[in-house]
N, C-alpha and C positions, 0 to 999 in steps of 0.2 A: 149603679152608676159608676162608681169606683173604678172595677174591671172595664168597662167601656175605656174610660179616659186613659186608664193604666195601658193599655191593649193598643188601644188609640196611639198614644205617644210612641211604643215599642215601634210601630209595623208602617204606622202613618197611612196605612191601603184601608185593612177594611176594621170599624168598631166593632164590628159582631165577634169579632176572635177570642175566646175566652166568656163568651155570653152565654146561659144556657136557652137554647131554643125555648118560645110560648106559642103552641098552635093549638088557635082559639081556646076554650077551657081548659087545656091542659097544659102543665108548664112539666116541663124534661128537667135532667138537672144535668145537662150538656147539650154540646149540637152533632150531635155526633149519630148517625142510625146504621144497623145493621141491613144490610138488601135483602127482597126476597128473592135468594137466589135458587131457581127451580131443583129440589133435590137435593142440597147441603144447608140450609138454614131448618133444619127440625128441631123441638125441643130440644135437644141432647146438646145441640151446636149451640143455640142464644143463650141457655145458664152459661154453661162454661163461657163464653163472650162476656156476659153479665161479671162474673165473678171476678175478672181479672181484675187488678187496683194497679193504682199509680202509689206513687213513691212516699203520696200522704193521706195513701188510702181510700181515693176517691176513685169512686166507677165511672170510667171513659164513655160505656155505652150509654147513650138517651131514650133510646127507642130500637127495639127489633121487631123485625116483618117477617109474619108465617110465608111460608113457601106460597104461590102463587093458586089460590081458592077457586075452583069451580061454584058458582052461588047452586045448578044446576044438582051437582054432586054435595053440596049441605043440605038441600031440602030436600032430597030424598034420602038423604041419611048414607051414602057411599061411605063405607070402611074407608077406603083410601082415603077422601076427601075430609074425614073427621079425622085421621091418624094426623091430616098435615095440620090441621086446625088446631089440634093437640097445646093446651098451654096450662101453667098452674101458676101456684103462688111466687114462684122463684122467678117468676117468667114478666115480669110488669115493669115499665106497661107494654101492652104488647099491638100492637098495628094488624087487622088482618088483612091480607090483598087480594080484591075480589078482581075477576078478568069476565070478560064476556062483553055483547054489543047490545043485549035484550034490556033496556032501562026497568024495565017490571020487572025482569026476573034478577039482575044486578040491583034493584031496592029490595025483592025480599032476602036477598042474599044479605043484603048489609044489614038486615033490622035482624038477620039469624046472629049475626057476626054481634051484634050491642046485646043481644040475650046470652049469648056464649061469651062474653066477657073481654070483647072488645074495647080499648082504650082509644083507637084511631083504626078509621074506616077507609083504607086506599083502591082507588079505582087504578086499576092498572091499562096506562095508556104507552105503554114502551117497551114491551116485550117482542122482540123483531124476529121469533123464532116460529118455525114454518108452523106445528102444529098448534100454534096458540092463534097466528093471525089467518090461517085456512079457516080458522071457526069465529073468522072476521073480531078475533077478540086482538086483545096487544095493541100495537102500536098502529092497527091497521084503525083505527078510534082516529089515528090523526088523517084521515084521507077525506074524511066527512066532520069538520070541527062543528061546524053549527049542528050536526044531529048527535056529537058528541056533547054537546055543550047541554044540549035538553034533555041528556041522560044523566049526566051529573046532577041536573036540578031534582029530578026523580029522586037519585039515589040521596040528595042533603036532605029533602024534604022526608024519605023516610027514617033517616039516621036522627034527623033532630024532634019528631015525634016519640020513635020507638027509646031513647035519651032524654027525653028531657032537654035536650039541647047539652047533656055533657060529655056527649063523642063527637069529636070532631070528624069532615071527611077531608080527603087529601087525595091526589093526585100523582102517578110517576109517570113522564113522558120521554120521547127522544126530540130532537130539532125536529124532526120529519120525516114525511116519509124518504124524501130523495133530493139532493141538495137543489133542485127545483121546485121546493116545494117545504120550504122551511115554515113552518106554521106554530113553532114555538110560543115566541114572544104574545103572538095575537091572541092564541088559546088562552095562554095562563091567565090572560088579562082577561078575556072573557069568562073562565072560569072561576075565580076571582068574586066576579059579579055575580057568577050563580052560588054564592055561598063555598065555594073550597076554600081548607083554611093554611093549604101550606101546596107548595108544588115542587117534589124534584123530577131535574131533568139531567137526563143520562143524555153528553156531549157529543154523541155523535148519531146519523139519520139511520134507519131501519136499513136500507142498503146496505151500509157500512158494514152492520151489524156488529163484529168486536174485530174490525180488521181497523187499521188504518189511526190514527189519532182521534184523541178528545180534543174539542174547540172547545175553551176556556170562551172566546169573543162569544160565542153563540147562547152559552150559559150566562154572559154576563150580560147580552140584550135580554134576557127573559128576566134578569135582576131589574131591568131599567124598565120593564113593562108594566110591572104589578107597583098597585098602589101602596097596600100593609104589609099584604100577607108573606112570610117569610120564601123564600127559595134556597132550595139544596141543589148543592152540587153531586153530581156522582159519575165513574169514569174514569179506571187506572188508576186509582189511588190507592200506592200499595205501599207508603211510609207514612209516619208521623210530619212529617216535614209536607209531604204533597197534599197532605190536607190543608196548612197554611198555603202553600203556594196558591192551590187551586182559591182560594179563599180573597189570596187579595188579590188574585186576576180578576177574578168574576163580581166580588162583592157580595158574593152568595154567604148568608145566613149558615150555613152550616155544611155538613158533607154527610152522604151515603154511600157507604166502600160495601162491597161485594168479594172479589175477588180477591181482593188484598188482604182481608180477613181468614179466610179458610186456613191457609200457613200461620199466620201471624192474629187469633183470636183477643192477644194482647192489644193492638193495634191501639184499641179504643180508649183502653187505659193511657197509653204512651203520646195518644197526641193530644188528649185533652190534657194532661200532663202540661207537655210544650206549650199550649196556647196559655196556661194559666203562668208559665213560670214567667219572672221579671228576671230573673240574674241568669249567670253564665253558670253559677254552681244547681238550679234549679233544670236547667233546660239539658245538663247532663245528665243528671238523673232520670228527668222523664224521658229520654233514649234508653236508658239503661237495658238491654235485655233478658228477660226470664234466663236464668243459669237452666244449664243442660237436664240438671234433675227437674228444674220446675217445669221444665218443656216436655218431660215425660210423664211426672204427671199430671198435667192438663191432658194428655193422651191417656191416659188410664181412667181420668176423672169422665173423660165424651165417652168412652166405652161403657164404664157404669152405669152411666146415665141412659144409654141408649139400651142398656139389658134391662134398667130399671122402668123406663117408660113403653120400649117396644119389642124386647121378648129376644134369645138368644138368634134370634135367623135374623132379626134385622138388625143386629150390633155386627154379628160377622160380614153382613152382605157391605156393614158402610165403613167400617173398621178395616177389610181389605182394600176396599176403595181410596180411603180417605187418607190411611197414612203416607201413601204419595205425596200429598199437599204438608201433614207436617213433619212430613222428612226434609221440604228444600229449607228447614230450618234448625236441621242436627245437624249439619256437617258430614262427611263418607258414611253412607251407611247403607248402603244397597243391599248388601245381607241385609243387614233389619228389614228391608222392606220388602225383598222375597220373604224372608221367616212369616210375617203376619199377613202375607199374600195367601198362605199357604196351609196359614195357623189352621187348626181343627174346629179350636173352643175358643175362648174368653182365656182360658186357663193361657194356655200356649202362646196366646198374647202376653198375656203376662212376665210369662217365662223368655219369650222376646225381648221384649223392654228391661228385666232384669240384666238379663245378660248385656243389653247393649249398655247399662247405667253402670256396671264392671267394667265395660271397656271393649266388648266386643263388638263384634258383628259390625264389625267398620270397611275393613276391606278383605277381601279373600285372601289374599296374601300378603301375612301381616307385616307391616316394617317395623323395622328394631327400635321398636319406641317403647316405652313405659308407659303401664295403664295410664297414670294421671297424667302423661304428656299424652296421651289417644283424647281423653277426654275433651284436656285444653283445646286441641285442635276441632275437635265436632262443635263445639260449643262458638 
């Protein structure tokens, strides 16, 4: 109660700032979740998110979501859909996010997902990308709420069987399908009733898809709809700061960043950070950013982990991919990101990131600076 009233008085918008989220039996120790973002949240990505800390030690993230679950591909046991599924003891608690429209076959998905070590069961109602809502799964869920609403039921009624009642389900939606057709606010509240115990909603309609603005107003009716159950926000949130803003626009419970995290893995540390500081010397430090060395290695650390959990072909295949996303966070370094474009091994990675932690691999044509004035500048 403390943190409420503390938070309360600071912000005057919303109490939930500094509260750590409770959906239904399970309490978070933040409000903070990582997205299931299709193809970049694998194990290798949520530890490394997990591990970062704030300035007194505390972990930012509350909850991370497996990449986007086929129920179809766990029960027949698909490699791929077991690799996404992939989670261990570092990884808790972890959310898995089942998509599809088949209510039977989305409940034995979810009761695979509570014997496979599921902490939170999400139905995924907001994925606006063609090959997910072609197979009538995503966000195409919101064009039929009431036969969406009887599939939920399904899926709680088998989550709270195959549990015990101690996995909760949960829900991620968009406003709608098409700003004719804004079906948010009514769903949550209907699903709500069928037993979900937490619902985020991504700010803007499947149309939209990630062109155009997040509606805070929109996520903030879906706040005013539901009676208990908590609401997240999610949508563009790609500082420590936009997590409060979005917070006391909407009055949402908590946030769910995506994209903002792939560069910035810290993120979660840094605004749980800011929500809990009271002073001007507290809310500097939670900004403070990882120094240049610790940003390399969290880049060596997601590589390890991706040799350690998925074998040397799948750390090169995302490791070339991915240092894109944590380059716009070194400063000049385009050589770096050809070099590991290009790397062979693991090794060569390595021997990249060495070099660039020396001073190099900044610009092709170097200017008359001094190592540690190169460095100053990347960082």
């Amino acid at each position: 109660m403390g943190a409420t009233t503390r938070h309360e008085a600071r912000n005057g918008a919303n109490p939930r700032l500094g509260v750590p989220l409770t959906v239904g039996p399970v309490t978070l120790s933040s409000n903070l979740l990582l997205a299931p973002i299709a193809g970049y949240c694998d194990l290798a990505f949520r530890v490394v998110c997990r591990e970062q800390r704030g300035p007194t030690g505390e972990a930012g993230l509350g909850l991370a979501c497996t990449d986007l679950l086929s129920p179809h591909g766990l029960l027949r046991g698909s490699m791929h859909s077991l690799d996404l599924a992939m989670t261990n003891e570092l990884d808790r608690p972890i959310c898995m996010q089942l998509y599809g429209a088949e209510g039977d076959i989305l409940a034995d998905g979810a009761r695979w997902a509570v014997d496979h070590g599921a902490s939170v069961v999400d139905i995924n109602m907001g994925c606006p990308v063609d090959k997910v809502t072609k197979k009538n799964g995503g966000s195409t869920l919101l064009r039929d709420p009431c036969n969406t609403v009887k599939m939920a039921e399904m899926v709680v009624r088998a989550v709270e069987s195959a549990s015990a009642g101690r996995v909760p389900v949960t829900a991620k939606m968009r406003l709608g399908w098409c700003d004719n057709s804004i079906v948010a606010p009514q769903l949550a509240r209907d699903l709500e009733r069928a037993g979900i115990r937490l619902v985020t909603v991504h700010g803007r309609t499947t149309e939209q898809k990630f062109t155009g603005s997040v509606r805070p107003d929109g996520i903030a009716r879906v706040v005013e709809a539901v009676d208990t159950i908590p609401v997240l926000g999610n949508g563009d949130v790609t500082t420590p700061q936009g997590v409060i803003d979005l917070m006391e626009r909407t009055g949402c419970a908590g946030v769910m960043i995506g994209r903002g995290a792939l560069s910035s893995p810290w993120i979660f540390a840094q605004a749980w950070a800011l929500q809990r500081a009271t002073t001007d010397d507290e809310r500097a430090a939670a900004l403070e950013e990882p120094t240049l060395l610790e940003k390399i290695a969290i880049v060596r650390r997601y590589l390890d982990l991706m040799l350690e959990y998925r074998g040397e072909r799948y750390a090169m295949n995302h490791i070339r991919r991915r240092i894109t996303w944590f380059a716009k966070k070194f400063g000049p370094c385009k050589p770096l990101r050809e070099r590991v474009r290009i790397a062979e091994n693991p090794g060569a990675v390595h021997a990249a990131l060495d070099e660039f932690a020396a001073g190099g691999l900044r610009w092709y044509s170097q200017p008359a600076l001094e190592v540690d004035d190169q460095v100053e500048v990347a960082s």
